[in-house]
GUVODREN-166164 format. One record per residue (C-alpha): residue in three letters; residue number from 0; x, y, z. Coordinates in pm, 1 decimal. Layout:
BEGIN
REC   r   k     east    north       up
REC ALA NUM        X        Y        Z
...
This chain:
BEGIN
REC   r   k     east    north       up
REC UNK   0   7838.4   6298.7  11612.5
REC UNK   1   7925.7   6608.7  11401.9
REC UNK   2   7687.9   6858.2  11427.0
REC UNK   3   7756.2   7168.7  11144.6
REC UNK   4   7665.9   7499.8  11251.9
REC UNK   5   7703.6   7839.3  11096.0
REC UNK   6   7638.3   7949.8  11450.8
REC UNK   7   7376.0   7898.7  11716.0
REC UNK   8   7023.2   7863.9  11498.7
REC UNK   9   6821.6   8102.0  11765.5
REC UNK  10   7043.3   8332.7  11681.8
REC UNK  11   7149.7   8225.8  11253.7
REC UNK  12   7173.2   8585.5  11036.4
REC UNK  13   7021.0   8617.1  10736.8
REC UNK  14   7143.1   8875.7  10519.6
REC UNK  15   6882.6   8954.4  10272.2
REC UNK  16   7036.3   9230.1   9968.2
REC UNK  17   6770.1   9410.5   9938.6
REC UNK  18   6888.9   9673.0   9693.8
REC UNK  19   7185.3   9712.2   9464.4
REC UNK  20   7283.1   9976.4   9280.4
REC UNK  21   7579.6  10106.0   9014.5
REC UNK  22   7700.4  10374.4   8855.6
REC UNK  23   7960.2  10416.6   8576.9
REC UNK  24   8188.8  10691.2   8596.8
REC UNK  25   8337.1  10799.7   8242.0
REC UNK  26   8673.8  11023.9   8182.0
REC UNK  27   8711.9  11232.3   7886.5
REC UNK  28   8377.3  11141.2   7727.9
REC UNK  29   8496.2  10783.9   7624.9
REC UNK  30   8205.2  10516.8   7664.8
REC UNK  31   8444.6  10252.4   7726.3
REC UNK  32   8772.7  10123.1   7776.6
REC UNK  33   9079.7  10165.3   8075.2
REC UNK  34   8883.8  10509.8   8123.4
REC UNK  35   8596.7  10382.5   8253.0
REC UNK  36   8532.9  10313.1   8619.2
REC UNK  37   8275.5  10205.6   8859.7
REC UNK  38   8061.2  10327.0   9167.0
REC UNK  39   7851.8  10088.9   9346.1
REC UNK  40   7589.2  10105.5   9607.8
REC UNK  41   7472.1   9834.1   9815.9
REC UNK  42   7173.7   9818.7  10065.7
REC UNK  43   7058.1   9569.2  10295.4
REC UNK  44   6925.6   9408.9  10603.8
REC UNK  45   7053.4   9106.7  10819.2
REC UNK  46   6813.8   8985.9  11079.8
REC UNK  47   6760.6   8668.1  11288.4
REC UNK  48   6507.9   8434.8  11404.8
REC UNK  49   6473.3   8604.0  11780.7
REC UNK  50   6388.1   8961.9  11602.4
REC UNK  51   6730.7   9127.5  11591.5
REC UNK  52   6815.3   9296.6  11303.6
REC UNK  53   7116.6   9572.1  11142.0
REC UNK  54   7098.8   9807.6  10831.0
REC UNK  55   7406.2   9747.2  10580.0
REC UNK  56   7532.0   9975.4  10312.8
REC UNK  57   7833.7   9964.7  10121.5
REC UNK  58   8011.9  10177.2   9877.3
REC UNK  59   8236.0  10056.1   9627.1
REC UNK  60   8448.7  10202.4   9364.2
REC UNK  61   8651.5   9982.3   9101.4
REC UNK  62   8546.1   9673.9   9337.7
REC UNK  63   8678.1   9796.6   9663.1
REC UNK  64   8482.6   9907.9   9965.0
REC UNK  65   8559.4  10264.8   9985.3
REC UNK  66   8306.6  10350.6  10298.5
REC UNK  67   8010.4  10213.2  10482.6
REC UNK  68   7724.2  10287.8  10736.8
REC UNK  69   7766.7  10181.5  11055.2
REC UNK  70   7396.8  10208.6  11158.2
REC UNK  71   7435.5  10121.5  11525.4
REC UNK  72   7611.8  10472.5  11551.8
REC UNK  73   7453.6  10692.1  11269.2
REC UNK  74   7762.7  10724.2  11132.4
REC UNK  75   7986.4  10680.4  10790.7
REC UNK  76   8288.1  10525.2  10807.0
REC UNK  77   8603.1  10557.5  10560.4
REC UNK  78   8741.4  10253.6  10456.2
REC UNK  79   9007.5  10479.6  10232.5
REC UNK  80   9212.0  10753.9  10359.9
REC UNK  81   9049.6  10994.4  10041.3
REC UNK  82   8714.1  10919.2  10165.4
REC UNK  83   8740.3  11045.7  10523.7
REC UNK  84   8665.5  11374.5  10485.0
REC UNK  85   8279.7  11284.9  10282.4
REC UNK  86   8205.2  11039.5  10525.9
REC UNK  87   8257.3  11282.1  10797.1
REC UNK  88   8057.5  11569.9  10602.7
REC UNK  89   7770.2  11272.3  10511.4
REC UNK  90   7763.2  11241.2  10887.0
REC UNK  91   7685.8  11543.1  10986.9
REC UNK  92   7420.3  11635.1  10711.8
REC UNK  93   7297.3  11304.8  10705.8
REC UNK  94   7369.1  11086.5  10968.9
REC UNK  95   6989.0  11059.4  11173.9
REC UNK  96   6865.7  11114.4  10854.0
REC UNK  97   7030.6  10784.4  10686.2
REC UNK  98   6913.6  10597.8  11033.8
REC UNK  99   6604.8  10674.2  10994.2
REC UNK 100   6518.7  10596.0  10643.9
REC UNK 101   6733.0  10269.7  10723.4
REC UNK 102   6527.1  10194.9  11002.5
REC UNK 103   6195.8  10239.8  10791.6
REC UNK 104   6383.5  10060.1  10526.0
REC UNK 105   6416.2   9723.8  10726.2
REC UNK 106   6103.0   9760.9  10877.0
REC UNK 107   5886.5   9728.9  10632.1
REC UNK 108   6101.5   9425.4  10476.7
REC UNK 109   6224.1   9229.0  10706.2
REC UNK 110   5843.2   9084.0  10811.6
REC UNK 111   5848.4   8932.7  10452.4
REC UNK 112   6136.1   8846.8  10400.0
REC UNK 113   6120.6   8635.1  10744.6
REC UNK 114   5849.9   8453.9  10718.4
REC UNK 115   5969.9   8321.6  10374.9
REC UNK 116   6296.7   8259.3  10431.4
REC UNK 117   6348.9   8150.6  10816.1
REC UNK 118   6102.4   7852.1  10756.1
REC UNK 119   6212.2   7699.5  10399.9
REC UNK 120   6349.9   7338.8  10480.3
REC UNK 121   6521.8   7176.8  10129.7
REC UNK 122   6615.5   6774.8  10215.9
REC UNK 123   6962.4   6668.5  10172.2
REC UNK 124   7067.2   6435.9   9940.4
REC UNK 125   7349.9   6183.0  10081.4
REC UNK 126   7619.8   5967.5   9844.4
REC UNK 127   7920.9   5741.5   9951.4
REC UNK 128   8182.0   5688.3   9763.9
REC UNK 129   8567.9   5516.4   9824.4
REC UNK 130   8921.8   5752.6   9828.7
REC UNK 131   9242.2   5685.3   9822.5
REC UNK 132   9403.2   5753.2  10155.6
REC UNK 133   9744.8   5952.9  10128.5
REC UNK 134   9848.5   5855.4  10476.5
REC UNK 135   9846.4   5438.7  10491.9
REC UNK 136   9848.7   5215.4  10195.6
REC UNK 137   9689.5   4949.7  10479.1
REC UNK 138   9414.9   5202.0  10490.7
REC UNK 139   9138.4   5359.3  10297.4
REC UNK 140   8900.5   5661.0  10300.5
REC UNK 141   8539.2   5664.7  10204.9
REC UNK 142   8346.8   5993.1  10133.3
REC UNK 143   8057.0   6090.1  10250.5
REC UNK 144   7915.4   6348.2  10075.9
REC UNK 145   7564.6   6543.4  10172.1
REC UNK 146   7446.6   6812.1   9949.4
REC UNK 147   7185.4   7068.0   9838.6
REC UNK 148   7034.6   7131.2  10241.9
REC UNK 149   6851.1   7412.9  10413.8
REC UNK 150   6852.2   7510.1  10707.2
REC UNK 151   7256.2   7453.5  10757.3
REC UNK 152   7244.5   7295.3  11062.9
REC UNK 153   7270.1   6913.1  11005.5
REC UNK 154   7413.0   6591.8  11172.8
REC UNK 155   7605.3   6311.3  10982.9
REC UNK 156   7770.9   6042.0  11148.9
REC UNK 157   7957.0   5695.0  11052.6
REC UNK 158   7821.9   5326.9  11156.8
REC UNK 159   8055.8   5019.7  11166.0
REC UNK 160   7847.1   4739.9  11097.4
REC UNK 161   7519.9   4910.8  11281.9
REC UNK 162   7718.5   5042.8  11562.1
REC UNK 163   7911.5   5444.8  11535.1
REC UNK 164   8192.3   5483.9  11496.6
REC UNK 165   8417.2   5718.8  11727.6
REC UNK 166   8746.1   5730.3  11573.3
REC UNK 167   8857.7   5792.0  11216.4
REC UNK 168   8635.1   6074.6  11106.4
REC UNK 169   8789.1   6399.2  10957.5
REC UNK 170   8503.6   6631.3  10911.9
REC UNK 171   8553.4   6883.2  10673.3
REC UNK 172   8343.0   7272.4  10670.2
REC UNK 173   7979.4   7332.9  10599.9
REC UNK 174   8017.3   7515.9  10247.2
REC UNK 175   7738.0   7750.5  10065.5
REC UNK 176   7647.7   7692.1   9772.7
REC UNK 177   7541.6   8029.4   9661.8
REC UNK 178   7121.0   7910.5   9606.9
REC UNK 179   7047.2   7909.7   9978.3
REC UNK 180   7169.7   7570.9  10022.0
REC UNK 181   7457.1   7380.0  10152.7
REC UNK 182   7701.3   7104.8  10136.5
REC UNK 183   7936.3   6913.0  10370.4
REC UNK 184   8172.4   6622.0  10334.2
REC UNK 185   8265.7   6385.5  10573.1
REC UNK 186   8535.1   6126.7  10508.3
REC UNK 187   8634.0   5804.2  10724.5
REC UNK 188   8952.1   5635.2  10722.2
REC UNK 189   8901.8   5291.0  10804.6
REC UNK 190   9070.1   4968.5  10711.0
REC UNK 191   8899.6   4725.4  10419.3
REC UNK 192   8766.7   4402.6  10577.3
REC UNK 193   8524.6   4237.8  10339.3
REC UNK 194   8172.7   4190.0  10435.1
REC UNK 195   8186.8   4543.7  10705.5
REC UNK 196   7922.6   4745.9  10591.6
REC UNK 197   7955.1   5115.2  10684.6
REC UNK 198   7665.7   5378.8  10680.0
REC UNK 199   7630.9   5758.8  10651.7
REC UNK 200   7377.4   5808.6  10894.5
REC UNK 201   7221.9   6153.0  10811.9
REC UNK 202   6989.9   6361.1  11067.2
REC UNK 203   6791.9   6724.8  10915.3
REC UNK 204   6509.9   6966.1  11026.6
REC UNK 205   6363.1   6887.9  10718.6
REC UNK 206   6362.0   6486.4  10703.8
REC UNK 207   6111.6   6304.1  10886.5
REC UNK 208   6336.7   6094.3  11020.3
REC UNK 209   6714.7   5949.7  10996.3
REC UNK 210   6853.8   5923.8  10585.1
REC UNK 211   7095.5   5635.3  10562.6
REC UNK 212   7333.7   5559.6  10272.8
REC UNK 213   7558.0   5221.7  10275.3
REC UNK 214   7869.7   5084.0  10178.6
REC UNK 215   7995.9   4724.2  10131.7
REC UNK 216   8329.0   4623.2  10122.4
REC UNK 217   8381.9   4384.9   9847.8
REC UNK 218   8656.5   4124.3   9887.7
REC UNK 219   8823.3   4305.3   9549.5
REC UNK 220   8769.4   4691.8   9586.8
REC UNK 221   8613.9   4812.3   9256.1
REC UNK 222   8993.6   5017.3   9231.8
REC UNK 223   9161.6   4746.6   9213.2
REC UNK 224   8959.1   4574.2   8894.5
REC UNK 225   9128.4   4757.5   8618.8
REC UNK 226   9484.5   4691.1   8740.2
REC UNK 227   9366.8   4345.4   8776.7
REC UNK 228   9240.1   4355.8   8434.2
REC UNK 229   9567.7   4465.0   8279.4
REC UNK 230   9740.0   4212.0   8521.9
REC UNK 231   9567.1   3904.7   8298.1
REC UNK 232   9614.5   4078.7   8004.5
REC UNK 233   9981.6   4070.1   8057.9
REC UNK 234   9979.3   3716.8   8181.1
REC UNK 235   9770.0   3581.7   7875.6
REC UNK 236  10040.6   3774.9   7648.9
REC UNK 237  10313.2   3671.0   7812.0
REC UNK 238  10178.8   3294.4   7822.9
REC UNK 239  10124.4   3288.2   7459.2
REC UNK 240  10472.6   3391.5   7374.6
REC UNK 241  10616.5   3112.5   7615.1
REC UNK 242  10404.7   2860.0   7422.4
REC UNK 243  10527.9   2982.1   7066.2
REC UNK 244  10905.4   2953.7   7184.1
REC UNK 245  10814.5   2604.8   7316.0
REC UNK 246  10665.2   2531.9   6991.4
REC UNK 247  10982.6   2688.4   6781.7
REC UNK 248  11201.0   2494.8   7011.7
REC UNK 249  11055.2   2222.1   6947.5
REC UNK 250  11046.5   2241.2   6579.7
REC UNK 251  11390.6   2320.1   6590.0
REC UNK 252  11515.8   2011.6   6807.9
REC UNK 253  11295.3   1795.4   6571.2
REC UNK 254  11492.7   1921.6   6196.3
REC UNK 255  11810.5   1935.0   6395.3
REC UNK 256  11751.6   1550.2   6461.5
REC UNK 257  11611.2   1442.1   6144.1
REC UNK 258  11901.7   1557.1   5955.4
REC UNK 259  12151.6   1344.8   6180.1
REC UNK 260  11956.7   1058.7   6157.1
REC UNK 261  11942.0   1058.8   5757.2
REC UNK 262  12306.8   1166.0   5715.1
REC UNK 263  12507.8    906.9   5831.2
REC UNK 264  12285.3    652.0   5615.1
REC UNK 265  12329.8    841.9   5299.3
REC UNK 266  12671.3    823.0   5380.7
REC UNK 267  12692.9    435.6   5386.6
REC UNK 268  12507.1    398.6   5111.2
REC UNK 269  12748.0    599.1   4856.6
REC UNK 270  13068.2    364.1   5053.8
REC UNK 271  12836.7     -6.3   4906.4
């Protein structure tokens, strides 16, 4: 049983960006080009299902974090040497006052954004298909492959036949895909006998029950049809040539014969 977690689901963080904001800096009054840099600002919240929550804001110039808030302590924080001595002034001249209007900030947004996001369930969607397996040629991998799930947590497992399987699974990570939904991929190595039927055996919040996928193994694995195409191909070929030389051969033993059996008569002939 593999259960994927991004971590314990009483306690799963949600960051929610709740405000993003840049600047462009210009040198020399140019409007463009290698002069040009920017200065970005960005805000959030990341809360919990139990209630916890934490303020985040970032600062970044030309892509890199230059300094942050670390609400916890009312304090900014220099990520770069150069910035040390602003965080430390925005500290004292700002520090409760950042906390607070962070505070008030997540507050007010984080009831929303809860109660929208926390409950959204999206089903999975599970496919199986055969690898290659780099480790045995005796051996062979199938994929299973479960995509486009919310909440993250999810259970996939391998059946033999109806019965699971306990050895032989390589689970890979839980991935994000970016839309507030995620993806796994479990693979089984496991050797071909035909007729064994193997099953992807897929367990979600937001199923209402089990989702099952299966795989038959086929007495010729559907790799193996093109080489055995080209295979009988090469036989046919090959056959047809045999059969021509036969033929020449043939042809050839026939004239070879025909000429000694009419030479030696012309030749008593002309001796009458």
């Amino acid at each position: 049983m593999d259960l994927y977690r991004v971590c314990d689901p009483r306690s799963l963080w949600i960051r929610i960006p709740l405000l993003i904001g840049t600047f462009i800096l210009l040198n020399g009054g140019r409007d463009s080009g290698a002069d040009a840099h920017t200065h970005s600002r960005a805000v959030g919240c990341e809360f919990n299902s139990s209630g916890s929550w934490t303020y985040i804001a970032q600062y970044i110039y030309d892509h890199e974090l230059i300094m942050y808030f670390d609400f916890n302590h009312k304090k900014f924080i220099a990520v770069k040497d150069w910035m040390k001595s602003n965080a430390d002034r925005l500290t004292k001249e700002r520090g409760e006052a950042a906390y607070q209007e962070a505070f008030g900030f997540c507050q007010n947004n984080i009831g929303i954004d809860e109660s929208e996001v926390l409950p959204r369930k999206v089903e999975p969607t599970a496919t199986i298909r055969p690898k290659a397996s780099p480790h045995s040629a005796q051996s062979a991998l199938l994929s299973c492959h479960v995509t486009g799930f919310y909440p993250p947590e999810i259970d996939v497992t391998w059946l033999k036949n109806g019965a699971p399987i306990p050895d032989g699974v390589i689970n890979t990570v839980l991935l994000s895909d970016g839309d507030w939904t995620y993806q796994v991929e479990d693979l089984l190595q496991y050797q071909p006998v035909s007729g064994d039927k193997y099953t992807c055996h897929v367990e979600h919040s937001s199923l209402r029950g089990p989702r099952s996928v299966d795989w038959e193994v086929r007495s010729i694995p559907e790799s193996a049809h093109p080489k055995i195409a080209v295979g009988a191909l090469f036989f046919v070929i090959g056959l047809i040539i045999l059969l021509a030389g036969v033929i020449m051969r043939l042809k050839n033993a026939k004239a070879i014969l025909d000429s000694s059996n009419h030479g030696p008569r012309l030749m008593s002939t002309a001796a009458s």
